[in-house]
VOGU-3710 file (C-alpha; in Angstrom, 3 decimals, decimal comma):
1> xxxxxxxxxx> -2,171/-24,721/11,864  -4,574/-26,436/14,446  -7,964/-25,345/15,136  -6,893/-24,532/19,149  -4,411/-21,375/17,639  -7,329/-20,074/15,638  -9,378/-19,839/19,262  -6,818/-17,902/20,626  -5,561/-15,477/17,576  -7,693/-13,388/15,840
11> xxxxxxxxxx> -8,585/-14,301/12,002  -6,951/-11,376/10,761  -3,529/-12,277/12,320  -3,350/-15,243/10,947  -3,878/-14,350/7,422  -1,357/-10,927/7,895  1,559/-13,757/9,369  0,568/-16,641/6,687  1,108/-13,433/3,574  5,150/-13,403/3,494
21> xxxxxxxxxx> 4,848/-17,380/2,504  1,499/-17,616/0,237  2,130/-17,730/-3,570  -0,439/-16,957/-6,465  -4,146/-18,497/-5,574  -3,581/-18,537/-2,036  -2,215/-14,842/-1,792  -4,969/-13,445/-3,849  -7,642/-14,801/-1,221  -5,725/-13,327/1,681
31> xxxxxxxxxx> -4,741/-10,244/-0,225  -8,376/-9,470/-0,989  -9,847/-10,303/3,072  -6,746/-8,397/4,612  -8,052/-4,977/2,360  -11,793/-5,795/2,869  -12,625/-7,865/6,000  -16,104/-6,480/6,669  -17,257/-6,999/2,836  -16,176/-10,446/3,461
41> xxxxxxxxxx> -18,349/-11,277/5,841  -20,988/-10,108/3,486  -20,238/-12,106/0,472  -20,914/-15,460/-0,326  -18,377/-18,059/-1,070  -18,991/-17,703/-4,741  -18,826/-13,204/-4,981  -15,384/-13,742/-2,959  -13,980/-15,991/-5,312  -15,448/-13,865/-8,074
51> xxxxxxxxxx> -13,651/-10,698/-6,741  -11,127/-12,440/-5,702  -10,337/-13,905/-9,405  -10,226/-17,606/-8,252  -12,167/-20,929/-7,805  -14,837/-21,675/-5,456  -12,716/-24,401/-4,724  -9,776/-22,614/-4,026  -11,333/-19,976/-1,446  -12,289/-23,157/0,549
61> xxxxxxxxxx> -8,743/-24,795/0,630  -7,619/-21,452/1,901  -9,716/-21,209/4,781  -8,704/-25,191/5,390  -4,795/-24,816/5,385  -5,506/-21,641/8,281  -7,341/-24,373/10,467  -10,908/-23,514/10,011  -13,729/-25,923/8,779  -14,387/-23,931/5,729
71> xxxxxxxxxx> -15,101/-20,606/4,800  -18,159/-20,086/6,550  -16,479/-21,001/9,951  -13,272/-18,357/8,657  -16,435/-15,702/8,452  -17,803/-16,437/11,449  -14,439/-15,744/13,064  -14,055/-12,818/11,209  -16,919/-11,273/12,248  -16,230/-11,743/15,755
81> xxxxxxxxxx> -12,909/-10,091/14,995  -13,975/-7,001/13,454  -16,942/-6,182/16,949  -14,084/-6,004/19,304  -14,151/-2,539/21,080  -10,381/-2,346/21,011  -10,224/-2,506/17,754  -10,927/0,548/17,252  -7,871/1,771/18,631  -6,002/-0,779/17,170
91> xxxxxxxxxx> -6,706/-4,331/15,998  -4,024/-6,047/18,495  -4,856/-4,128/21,539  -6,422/-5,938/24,899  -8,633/-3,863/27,260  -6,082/-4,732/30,191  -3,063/-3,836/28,177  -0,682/-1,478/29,796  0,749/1,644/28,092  3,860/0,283/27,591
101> xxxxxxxxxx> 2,245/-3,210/26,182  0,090/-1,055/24,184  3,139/0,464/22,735  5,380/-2,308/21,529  2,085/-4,083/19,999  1,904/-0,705/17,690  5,292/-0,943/17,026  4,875/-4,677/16,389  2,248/-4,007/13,927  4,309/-1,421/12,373
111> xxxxxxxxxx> 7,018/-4,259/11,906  5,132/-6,585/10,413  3,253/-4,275/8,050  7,171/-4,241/6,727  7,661/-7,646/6,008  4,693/-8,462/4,414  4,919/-5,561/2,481  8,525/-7,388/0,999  6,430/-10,043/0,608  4,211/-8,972/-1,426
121> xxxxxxxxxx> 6,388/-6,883/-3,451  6,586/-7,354/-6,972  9,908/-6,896/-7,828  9,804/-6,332/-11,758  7,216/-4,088/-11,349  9,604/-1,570/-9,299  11,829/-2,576/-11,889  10,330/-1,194/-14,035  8,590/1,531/-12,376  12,640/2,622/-11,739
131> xxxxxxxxxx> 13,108/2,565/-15,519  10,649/4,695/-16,779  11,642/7,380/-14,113  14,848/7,192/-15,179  13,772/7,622/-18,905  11,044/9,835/-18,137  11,052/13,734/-18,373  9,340/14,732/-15,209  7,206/12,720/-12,430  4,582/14,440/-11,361
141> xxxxxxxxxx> 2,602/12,729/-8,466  -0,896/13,071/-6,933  -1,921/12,680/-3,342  -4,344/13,663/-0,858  -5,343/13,019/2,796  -3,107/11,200/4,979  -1,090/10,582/1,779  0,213/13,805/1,107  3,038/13,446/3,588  4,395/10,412/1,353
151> xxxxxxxxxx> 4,188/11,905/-1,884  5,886/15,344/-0,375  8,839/13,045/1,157  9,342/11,410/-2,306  9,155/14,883/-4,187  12,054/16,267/-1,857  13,811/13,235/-2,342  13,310/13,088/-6,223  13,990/16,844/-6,374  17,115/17,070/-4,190
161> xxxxxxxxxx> 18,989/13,946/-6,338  17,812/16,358/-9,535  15,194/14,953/-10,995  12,158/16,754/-12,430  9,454/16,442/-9,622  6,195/17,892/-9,303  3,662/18,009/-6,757  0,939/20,249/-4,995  -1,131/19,995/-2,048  -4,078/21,506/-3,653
171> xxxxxxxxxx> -6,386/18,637/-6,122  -6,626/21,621/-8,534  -3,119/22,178/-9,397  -2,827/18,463/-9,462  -5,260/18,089/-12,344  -3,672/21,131/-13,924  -0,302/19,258/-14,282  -2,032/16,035/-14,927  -4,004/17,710/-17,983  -0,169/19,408/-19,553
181> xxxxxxxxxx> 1,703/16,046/-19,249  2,923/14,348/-21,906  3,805/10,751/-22,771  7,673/11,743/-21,852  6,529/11,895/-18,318  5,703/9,546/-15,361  2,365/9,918/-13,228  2,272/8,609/-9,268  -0,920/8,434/-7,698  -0,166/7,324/-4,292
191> xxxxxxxxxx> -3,080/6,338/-1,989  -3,735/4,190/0,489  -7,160/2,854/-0,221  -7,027/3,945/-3,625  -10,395/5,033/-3,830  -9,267/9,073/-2,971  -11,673/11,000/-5,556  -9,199/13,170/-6,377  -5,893/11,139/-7,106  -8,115/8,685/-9,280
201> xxxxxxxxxx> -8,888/11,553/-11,244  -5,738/13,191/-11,729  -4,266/9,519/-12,189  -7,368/9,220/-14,756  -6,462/12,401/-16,463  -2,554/11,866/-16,852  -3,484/8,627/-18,494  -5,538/9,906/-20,755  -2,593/12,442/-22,128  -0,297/9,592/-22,824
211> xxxxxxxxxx> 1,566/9,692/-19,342  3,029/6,299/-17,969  0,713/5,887/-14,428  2,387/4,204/-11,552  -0,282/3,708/-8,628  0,719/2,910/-5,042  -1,978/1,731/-2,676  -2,923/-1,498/-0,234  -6,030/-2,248/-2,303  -5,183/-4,190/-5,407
221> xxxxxxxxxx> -9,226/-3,848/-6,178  -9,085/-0,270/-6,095  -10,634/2,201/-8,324  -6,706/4,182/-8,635  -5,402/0,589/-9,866  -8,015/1,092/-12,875  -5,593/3,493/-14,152  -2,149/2,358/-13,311  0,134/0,685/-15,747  2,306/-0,394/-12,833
231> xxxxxxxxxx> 0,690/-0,936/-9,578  2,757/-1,455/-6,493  0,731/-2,787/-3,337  1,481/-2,440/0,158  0,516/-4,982/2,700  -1,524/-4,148/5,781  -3,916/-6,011/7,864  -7,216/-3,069/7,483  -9,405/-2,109/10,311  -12,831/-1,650/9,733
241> xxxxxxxxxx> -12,856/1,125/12,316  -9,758/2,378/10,997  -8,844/2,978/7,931  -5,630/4,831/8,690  -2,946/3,948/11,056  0,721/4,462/11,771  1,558/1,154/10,094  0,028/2,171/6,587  1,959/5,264/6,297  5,532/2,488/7,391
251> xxxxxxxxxx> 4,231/0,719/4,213  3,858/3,541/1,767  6,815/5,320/3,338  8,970/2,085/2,983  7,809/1,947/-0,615  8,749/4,852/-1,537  11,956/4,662/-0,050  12,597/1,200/-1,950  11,651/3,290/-4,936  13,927/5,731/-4,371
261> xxxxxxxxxx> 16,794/3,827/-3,636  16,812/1,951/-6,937  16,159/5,384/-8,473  19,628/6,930/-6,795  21,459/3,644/-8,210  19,988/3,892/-11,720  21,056/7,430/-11,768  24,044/6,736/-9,909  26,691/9,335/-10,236  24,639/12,160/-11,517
271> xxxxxxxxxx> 22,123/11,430/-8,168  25,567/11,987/-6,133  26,473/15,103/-7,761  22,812/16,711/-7,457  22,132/15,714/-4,013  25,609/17,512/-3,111  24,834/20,673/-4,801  21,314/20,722/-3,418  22,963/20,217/0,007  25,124/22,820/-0,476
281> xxxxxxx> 22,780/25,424/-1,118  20,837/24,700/1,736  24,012/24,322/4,086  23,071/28,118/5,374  19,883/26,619/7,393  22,253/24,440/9,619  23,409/25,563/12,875
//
C-alpha cells in the first residue's frame, strides 16, 4: 500500500480491511488499535508494544507495510481520524452524503464487521467452546446493556433445541446463578467491551465455583477476558464517539449464531427432536 491511499482513506479503514489477511504479530498490533484507537494516540511506541505483547520492532514494521513512515506518522493519522464530526454518527460517513449513501455505508460496515470477524475467529476455541456445552449440565450466561438482546437470542435458541439455559435481565439474579453453579456447568459472559461491571463479576463469580467461563467480547484486553477459559473475539473497527453500533451487535449476533450452529450438529438428532416439540407447543401463537 502506497502512501497516496493512506491520504485518501482513513487509518482505521485500512487496518479493519488489512485484519482478514494479518497472521500472529501483525494481527495483535491491529487487533489492539482497532479496540483502542484514542489510547493509541496516547501511548508511546514502547507501552503499545507492551500492551500489545510484541516488539518495538514489530509495531514499527506494522505501521510500514500500511504505507506510513512509522508509527508516529500512523498516530498522527489516527488522530486526525478520530476529530472528524461525522464520526460521531458513524466512522465512514461524509458531511455531503445522501440518505441513501449514508445507508449502504452502514450496511457496508455491517458487512465487513462479518468478515473480519471470520477472520479473526479462532476456530478450536469454538471447538471447544461447542464441546463443553455439549458435555456441560446447564449454560447459564450473563449480559447487560446493549448485550442483553444477544444473550436472550442465544438462550431461546439453546432452550428451544433442549438444552439447559439460563439467563436474567436483572445483574442480581445473574450473580445468584453464578454463585449455585457447579463445575458440570458452562458460564457465558457476553459483552462487547468487556469491561460491563456486572458480567465481569458474575463471569468472576462462576469461575470461582468451578464453572467452565466462555467470554465473548471485541476487546481481547478486556477485564471479562481475565476470567474466561475460552475467549472468542469479535472484530470491529471502534469509535471513540461510539462505542455501540449496529455492526457490533452483527458481530456478536453472528457469533452466537456460529456457536449455535455447531451446537445443533453436536447434538444432532436430539436438537431436531427438541426444537420440534418446542415448536409444537407454541404452534397455538401462529395465525
Amino acid at each position: 500500500m502506497n502512501s497516496s491511499d493512506n491520504n485518501n482513506r482513513g487509518s482505521l479503514s485500512i487496518i479493519s480491511d488489512a485484519m482478514p489477511k494479518l497472521k500472529g504479530t501483525p494481527k495483535k498490533v491491529a487487533q489492539f488499535i482497532l479496540n483502542a484507537p484514542q489510547e493509541t494516540i496516547n501511548l508511546t511506541i514502547t507501552e503499545l508494544a507492551s500492551r500489545a505483547g510484541v516488539s518495538d520492532a514489530s509495531v514499527v514494521r506494522f505501521a510500514q507495510s500500511l504505507g506510513y513512515s512509522g508509527f508516529h506518522a500512523l498516530k498522527i493519522r489516527l488522530a486526525e481520524d478520530m476529530v472528524s464530526p461525522m464520526s460521531i454518527i458513524h466512522e465512514d460517513l461524509m458531511p455531503d452524503d445522501d440518505p441513501a449513501t449514508a445507508v449502504q455505508k452502514a450496511m457496508a460496515m455491517g458487512f465487513r464487521s462479518l468478515e473480519d470477524t471470520i477472520g479473526i475467529l479462532e476456530m478450536s476455541v469454538l471447538a471447544e467452546t461447542i464441546q463443553a456445552i455439549h458435555k456441560c449440565r446447564q449454560i447459564v450466561l450473563f449480559a447487560s446493556g446493549n448485550s442483553i438482546p444477544i444473550a436472550m437470542d442465544l438462550d431461546f435458541r439453546l432452550t428451544k433445541i433442549g438444552l439447559q439455559s439460563r439467563f436474567s435481565i436483572d445483574p442480581t439474579m445473574q450473580e445468584m446463578y453464578a454463585s449455585l453453579i457447579s463445575s458440570e456447568d458452562v458460564a457465558i459472559g457476553i459483552s462487547h467491551t468487556g469491561s460491563s461491571k456486572d458480567t465481569v463479576h458474575a463471569l468472576q463469580l462462576a469461575k470461582e465455583h468451578g464453572a467452565k467461563t466462555v467470554c465473548i467480547t471485541n476487546h481481547s484486553d478486556s477485564p471479562l477476558t481475565r476470567y474466561g477459559d475460552l475467549c472468542l473475539f469479535t472484530a470491529m473497527r471502534v469509535s471513540h464517539f461510539r462505542e455501540e453500533r449496529l455492526d457490533s451487535s452483527l458481530a456478536m449476533l453472528a457469533l452466537t449464531e456460529a456457536l449455535f450452529v455447531g451446537i445443533c450438529v453436536e447434538h444432532s438428532d436430539a436438537a431436531m427432536q427438541s426444537a420440534s416439540k418446542t415448536s409444537r407447543a407454541t404452534d397455538h401463537r401462529k395465525y
